[in-house]
KOLLO-125081 format. One line per 3 residues: number of its first residue (from 1); for each residue x, y, z of C-alpha. Coordinates in Angstrom, 2 decimals, decimal comma. Each point is the difference from the previous one (the first is absolute). Example, Ala and Ser with C-alpha at 12.3 -4.5 7.8 and 13.67 -1.06 7.14 Angstrom:
# KOLLO-125081
1> 12,30 -4,50 7,80 | 1,37 3,44 -0,66
//
This chain:
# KOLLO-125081
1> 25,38 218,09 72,63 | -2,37 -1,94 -2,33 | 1,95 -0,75 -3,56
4> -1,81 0,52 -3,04 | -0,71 -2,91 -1,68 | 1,80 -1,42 -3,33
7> -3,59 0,08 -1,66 | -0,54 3,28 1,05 | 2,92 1,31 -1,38
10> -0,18 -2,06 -3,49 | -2,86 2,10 -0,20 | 1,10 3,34 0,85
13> 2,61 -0,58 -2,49 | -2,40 -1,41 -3,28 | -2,58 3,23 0,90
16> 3,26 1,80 -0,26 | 1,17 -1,50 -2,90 | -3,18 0,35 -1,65
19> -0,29 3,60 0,84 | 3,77 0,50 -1,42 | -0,92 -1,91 -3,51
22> -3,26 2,47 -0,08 | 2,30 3,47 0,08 | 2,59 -2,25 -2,06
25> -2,71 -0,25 -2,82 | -1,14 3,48 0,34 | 3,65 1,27 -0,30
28> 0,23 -1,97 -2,98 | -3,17 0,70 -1,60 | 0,72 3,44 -0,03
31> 2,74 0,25 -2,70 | -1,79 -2,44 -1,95 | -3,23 1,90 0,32
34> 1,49 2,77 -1,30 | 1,05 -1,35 -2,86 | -2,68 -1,69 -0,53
37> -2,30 2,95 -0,30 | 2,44 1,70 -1,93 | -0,29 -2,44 -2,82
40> -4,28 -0,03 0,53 | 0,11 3,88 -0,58 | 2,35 -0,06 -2,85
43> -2,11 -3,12 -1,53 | -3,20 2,38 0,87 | 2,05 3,35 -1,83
46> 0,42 -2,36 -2,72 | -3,78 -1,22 -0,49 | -1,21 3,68 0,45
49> 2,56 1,53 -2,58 | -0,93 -2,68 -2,77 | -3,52 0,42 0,69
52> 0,33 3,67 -0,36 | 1,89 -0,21 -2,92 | -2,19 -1,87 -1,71
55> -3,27 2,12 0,88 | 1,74 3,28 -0,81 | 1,31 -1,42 -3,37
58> -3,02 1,27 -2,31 | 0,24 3,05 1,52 | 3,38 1,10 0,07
61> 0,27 1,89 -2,98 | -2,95 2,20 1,58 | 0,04 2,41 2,82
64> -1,11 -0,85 3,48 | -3,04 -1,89 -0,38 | -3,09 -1,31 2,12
67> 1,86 -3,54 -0,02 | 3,24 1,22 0,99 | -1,26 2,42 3,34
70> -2,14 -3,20 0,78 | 3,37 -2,08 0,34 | 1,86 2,42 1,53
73> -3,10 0,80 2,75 | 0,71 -4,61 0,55 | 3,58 0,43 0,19
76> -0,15 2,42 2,67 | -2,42 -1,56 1,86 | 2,92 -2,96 -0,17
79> 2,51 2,60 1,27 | 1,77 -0,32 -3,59 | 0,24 3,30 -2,37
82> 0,08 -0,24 -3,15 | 2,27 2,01 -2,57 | -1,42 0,40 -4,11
85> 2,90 0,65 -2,00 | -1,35 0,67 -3,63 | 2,91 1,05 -3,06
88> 3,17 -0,19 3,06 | -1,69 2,66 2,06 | -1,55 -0,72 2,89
91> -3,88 0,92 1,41 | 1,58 1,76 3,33 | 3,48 0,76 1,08
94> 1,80 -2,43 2,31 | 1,47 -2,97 -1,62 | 3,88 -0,56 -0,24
97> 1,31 0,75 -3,77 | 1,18 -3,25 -0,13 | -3,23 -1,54 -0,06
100> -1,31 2,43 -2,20 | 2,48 -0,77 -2,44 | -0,16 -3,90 0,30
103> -4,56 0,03 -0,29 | 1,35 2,51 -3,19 | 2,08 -2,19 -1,40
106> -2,32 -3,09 -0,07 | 1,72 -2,05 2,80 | -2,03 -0,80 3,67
109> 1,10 0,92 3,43 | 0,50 -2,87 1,76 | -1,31 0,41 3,97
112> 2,62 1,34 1,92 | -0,12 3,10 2,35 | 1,02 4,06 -1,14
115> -0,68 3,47 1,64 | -3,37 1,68 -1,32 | -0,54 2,80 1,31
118> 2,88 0,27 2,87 | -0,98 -3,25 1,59 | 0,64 -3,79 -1,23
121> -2,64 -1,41 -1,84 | -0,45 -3,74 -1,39 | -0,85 0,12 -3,64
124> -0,43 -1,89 -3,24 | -0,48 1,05 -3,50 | -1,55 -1,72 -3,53
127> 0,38 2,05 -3,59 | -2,82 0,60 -2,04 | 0,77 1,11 -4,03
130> 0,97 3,48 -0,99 | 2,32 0,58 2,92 | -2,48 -0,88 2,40
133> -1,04 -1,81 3,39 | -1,00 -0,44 3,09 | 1,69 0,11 3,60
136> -1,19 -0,84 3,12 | 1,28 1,49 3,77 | -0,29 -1,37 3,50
139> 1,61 -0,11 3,06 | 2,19 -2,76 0,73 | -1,63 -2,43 2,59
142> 0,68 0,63 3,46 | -0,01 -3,51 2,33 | -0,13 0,62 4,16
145> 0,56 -2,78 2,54 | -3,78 0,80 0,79 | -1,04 -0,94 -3,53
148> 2,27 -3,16 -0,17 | -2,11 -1,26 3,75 | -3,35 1,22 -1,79
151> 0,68 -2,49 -2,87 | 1,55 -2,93 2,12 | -1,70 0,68 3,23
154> -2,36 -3,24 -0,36 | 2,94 -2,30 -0,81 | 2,32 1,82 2,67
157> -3,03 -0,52 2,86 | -0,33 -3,65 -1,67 | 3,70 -1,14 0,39
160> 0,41 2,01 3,37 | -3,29 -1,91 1,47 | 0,87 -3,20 -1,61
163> 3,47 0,36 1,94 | -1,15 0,72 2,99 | -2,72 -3,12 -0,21
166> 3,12 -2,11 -1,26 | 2,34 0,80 3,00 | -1,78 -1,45 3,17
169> -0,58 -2,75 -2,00 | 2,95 -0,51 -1,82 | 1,86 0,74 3,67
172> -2,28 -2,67 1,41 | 0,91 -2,97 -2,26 | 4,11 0,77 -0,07
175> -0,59 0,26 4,12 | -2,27 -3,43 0,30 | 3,06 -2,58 -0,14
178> 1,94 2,17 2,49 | -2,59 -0,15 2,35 | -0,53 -3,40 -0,68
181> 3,78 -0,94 0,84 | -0,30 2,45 3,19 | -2,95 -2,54 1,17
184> 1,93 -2,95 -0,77 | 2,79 1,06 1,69 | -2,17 0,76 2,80
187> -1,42 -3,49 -0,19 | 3,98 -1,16 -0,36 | 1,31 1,83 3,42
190> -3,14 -1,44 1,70 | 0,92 -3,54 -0,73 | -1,81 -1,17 -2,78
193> 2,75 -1,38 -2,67 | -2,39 -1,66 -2,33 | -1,25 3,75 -1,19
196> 1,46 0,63 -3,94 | -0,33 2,87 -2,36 | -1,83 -0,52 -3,70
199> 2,50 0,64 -2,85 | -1,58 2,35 -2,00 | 0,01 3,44 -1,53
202> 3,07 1,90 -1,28 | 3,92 -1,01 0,23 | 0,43 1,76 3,49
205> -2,92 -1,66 1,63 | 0,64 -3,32 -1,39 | 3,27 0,16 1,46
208> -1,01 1,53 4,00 | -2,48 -3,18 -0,19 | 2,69 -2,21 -0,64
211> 2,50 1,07 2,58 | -2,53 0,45 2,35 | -1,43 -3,63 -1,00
214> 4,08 -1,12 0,43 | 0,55 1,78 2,96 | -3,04 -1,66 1,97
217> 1,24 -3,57 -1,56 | 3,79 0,66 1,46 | -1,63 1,11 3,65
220> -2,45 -2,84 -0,10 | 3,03 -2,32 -1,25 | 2,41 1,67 2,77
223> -2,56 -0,11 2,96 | -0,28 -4,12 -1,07 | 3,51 -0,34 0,36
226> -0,03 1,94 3,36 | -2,34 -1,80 1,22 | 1,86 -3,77 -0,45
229> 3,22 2,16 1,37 | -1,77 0,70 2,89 | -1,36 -3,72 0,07
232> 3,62 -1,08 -0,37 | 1,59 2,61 2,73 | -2,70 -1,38 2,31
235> 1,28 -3,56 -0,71 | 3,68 0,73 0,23 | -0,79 1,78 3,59
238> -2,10 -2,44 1,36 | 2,28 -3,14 -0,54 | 3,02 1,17 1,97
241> -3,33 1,72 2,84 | -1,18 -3,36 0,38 | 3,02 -1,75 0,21
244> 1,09 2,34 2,73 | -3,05 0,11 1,53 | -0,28 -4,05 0,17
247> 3,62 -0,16 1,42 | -1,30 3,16 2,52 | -2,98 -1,97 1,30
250> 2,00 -3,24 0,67 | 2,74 1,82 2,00 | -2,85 1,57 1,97
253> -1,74 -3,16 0,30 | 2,89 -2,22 0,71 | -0,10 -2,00 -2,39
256> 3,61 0,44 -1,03 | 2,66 -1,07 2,11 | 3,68 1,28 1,02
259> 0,98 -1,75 -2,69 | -1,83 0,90 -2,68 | -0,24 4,03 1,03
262> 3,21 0,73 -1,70 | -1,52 -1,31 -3,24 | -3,44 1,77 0,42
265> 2,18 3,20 0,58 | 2,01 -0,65 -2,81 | -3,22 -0,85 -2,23
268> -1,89 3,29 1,13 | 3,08 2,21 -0,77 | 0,39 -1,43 -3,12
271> -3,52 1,04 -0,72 | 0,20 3,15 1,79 | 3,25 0,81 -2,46
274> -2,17 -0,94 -3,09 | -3,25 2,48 1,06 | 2,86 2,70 0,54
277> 1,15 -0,67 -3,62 | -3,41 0,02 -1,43 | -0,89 3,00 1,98
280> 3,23 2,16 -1,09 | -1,01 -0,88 -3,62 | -3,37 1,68 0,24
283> 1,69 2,78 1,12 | 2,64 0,49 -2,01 | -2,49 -0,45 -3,02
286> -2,31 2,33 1,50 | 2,70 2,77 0,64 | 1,26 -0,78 -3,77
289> -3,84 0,75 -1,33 | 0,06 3,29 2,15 | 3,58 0,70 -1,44
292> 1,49 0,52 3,37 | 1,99 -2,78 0,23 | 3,97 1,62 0,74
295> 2,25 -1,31 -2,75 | 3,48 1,00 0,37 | 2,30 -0,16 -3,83
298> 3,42 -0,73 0,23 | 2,80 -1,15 -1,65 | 0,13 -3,93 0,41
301> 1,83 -3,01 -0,95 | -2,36 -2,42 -1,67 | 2,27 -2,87 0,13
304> 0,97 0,46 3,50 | -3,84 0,01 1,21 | -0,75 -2,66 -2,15
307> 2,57 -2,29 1,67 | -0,94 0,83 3,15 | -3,64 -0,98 -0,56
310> 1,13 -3,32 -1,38 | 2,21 -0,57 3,14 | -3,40 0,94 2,35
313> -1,98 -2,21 -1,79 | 2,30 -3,11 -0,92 | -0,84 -1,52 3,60
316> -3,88 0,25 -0,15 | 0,61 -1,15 -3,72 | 1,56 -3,25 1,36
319> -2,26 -0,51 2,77 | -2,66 -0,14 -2,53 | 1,96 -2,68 -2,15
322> 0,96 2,63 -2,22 | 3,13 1,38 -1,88 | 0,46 3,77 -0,53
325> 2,41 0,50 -2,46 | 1,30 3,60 -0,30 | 1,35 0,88 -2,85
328> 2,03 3,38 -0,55 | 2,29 2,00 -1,46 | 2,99 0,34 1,07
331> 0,22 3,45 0,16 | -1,92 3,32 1,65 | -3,09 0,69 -2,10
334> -0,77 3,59 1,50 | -3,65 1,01 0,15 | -2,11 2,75 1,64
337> -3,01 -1,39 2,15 | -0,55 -0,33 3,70 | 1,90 -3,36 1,30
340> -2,77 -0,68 2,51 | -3,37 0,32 -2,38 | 1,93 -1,82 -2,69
343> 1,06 -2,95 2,27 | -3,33 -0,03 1,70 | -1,04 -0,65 -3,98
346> 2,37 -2,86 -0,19 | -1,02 -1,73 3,49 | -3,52 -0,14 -1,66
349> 0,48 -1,52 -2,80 | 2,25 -2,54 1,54 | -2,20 -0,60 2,51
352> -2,74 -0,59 -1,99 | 1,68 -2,60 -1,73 | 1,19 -1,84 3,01
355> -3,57 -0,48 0,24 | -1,33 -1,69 -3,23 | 3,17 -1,54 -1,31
358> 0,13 -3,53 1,05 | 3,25 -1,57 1,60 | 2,83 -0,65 -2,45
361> -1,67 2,04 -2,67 | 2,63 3,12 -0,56 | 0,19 3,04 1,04
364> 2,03 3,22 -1,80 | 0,99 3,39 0,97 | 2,21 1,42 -2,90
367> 1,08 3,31 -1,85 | -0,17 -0,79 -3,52 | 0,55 4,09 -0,92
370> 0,82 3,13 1,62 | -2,56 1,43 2,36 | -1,65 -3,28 -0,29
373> -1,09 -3,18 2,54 | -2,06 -2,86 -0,59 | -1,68 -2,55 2,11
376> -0,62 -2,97 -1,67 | -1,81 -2,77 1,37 | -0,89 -4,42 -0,77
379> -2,79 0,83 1,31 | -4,18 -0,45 -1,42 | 0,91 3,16 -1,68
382> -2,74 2,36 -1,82 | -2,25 -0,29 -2,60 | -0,86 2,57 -2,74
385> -3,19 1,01 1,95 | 2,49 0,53 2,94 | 2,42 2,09 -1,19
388> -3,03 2,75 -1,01 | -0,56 0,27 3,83 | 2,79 -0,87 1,63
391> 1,03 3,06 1,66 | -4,18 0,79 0,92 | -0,46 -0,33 3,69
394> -1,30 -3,43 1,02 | -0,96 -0,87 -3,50 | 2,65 -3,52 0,06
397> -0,86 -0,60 3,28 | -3,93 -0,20 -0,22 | 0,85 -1,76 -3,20
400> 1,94 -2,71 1,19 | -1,53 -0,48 3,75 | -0,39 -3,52 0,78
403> 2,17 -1,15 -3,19 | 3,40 0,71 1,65 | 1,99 2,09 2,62
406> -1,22 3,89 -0,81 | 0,57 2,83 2,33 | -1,96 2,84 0,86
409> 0,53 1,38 -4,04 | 1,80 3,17 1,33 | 3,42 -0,86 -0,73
412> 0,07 0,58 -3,61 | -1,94 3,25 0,34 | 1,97 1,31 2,23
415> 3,22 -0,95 -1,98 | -1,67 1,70 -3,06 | -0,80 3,46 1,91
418> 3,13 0,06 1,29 | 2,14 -0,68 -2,84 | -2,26 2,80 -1,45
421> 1,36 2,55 2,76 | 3,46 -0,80 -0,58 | 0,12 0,90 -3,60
424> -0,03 -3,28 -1,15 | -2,21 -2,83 -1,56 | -1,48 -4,01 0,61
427> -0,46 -2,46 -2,11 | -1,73 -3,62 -0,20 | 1,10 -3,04 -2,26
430> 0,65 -3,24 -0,85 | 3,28 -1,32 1,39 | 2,46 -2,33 -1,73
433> -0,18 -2,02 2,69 | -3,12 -0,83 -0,48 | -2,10 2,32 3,14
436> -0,26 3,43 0,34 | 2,31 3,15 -0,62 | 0,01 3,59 1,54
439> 2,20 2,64 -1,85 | 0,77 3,03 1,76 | 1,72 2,74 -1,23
442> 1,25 2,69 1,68 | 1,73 3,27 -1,50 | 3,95 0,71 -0,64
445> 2,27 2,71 1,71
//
């Protein structure tokens, strides 16, 4: 089923508008119309009654004259009767006493409406001397929806057709930077990162561009940084591949004797036991992206499996010419995370500083607060730079390639996720003594 298209729609809903303002204004008009003509007729009542006054002045004194049937036959023509009252009685019966009595006594009848006759008449009244004057009878005006569209039909028609004009167009220009964003995100999914949306127009659109404009800098920015992972992943496999497969060849060619098999063997496990390492990582990392990776909480002692990573690792420690000093309480310090993701933490960090830190240099595995354990390293350390992507995949280790010992750069990315999953949080600093420190915290029972 085809969708109708935002354009489209902006459209239908301007002609709609449009056609909603024209009945709006009609509505509207109406009341005011009325009133309007109200106040035109009584203005027009007004003009006619002075005008009669003054013509049948001269004559008022006299019976019905030439003049006077001549402005009566006008008036009528007008739809306006006229009433002679001459010495307080008037020509014909019909008007109220009242305004007999106020044309009598000298004093004008201002317009407003009265019954003449049985039915409600507008009327206005002037005195003339000797008890005398002049009033003047019409209907009150009558205003009809009809009559209000015959006056404003023009401007109604106008406004309608200038809505309807306005809406396709109007719909057009709001819809132009949408479709423009659609294309560039079409040119985006394709491949093309260098495409960028103009900042211009209102608020909104000024901020889609620049999110969009963001968002294609961050995926150009993240596929870079993918791309020198992938570069170092390839490296890190292919050392311990060609090792073993130089130490594979020689067996098979015979180039290494009784003697030195047991060292070849040794040589290729190690190797072997390194490309397992480096291939759980990538796993575990990609089951902790799909969020599938089984984390089981429990109650733990922190202090307990801190000791017991210092104990694992004070041997390989020593046999690098180091000294891991543990230092912790003395007491349980009871926390809730899984013993086995948490420790896998701790093997990482420590092993990544048995890499880098030079022999002699020291080496620190400590609890300086509850739900809290720091590595801390002699070690090259970080730099500012380095601590804004230290926990990015591969960003230290295509940094630092051929300057000193790196790893495959998913150690500290993996530590991050992970710490992430348990509830907890990672941090990268300056140590005191003088390398780098990791802080992980974990939370309290």
């Amino acid at each position: 089923m085809r969708r109708t298209s935002f354009t489209a729609r902006a459209a239908i809903v301007t002609c709609v508008v449009a056609v909603v303002a024209v009945l709006v204004t009609a509505l509207v008009a109406l009341p005011l119309s009325i009133r309007q003509t109200s106040v035109e007729a009584q203005a027009r009542l007004v003009d006619e009654t002075s005008l009669a006054t003054e013509l049948l002045r001269p004559h008022i004194n006299n019976k019905q004259s030439a003049d006077e049937v001549a402005i009566s036959n006008r008036l009528r023509a007008k739809n306006i009767d006229i009433f002679i009252i001459r010495n307080g009685v008037p020509d014909r019966p019909g008007l109220p006493e009242p305004v007999i009595r106020s044309i009598s006594a000298n004093r004008a009848v201002p317009v407003r409406r009265a019954v003449i006759a049985g039915r409600v008449k507008q009327i206005n009244g002037r005195p003339l001397p000797n008890h005398s004057g002049v009033v003047l009878v019409q209907d009150p005006p009558k205003v009809t929806i009809g009559m209000v569209i015959s006056r404003l039909w023009v401007a109604l028609l106008a406004g309608l057709g200038a809505g309807m004009l306005a809406g396709p167009l109007l719909a057009s220009r709001v819809s132009r930077p949408i479709r423009d964003a659609a294309r560039a995100a079409g040119r985006l999914s394709a491949g093309d990162r260098t495409v960028r949306l103009e900042s211009e127009g209102p608020a909104e659109v000024d901020e889609l561009a620049s999110a969009f404009n963001g968002l294609a800098a961050a995926l150009a920015q993240s596929e870079g940084r993918e791309r020198d992972f992938l570069l170092s992943v390839s490296h890190e496999l292919r050392t311990p591949l060609t090792t073993i497969k130089g130490y594979a060849e020689a067996l098979a060619d015979g180039v290494v004797g009784v003697d030195g098999a047991q060292r070849a063997g040794a040589t290729m496990l190690d190797e072997a036991a390194r490309l397992d390492r480096l291939i759980a990582d990538l796993l575990v990392l990609a089951r902790l992206e799909a969020a599938d990776l089984p984390i089981e909480i429990m109650d733990v002692d922190l202090t307990d499996l801190v000791r017991s990573a210092g104990e694992a690792w004070g041997s390989r420690a020593a046999a690098a010419g180091l000294v891991l000093r543990v230092d912790i309480p003395a007491f349980r310090v009871p926390v809730r995370t899984d013993p086995g993701r948490l420790r896998q933490i701790l093997d990482g960090l420590l092993e990544n500083a048995l890499r880098v830190v030079p022999a002699g240099a020291p080496l620190v595995l400590a609890m300086p607060g509850p739900g809290t354990v720091e590595v801390r390293d002699g070690g090259p350390g970080f730099t500012d730079d380095d601590l804004a992507v230290v926990f990015e995949r591969g960003a230290l280790s295509a940094r630092y390639r051929g300057v000193r010992k790196v790893g495959s750069g998913l150690g500290l990315a993996l530590a991050s996720r992970l710490i992430r999953r348990l509830g907890g949080a990672i941090e990268a600093g300056h140590a005191t003594e003088g390398g780098a420190r990791f802080t992980v915290r974990v939370p309290m029972s």
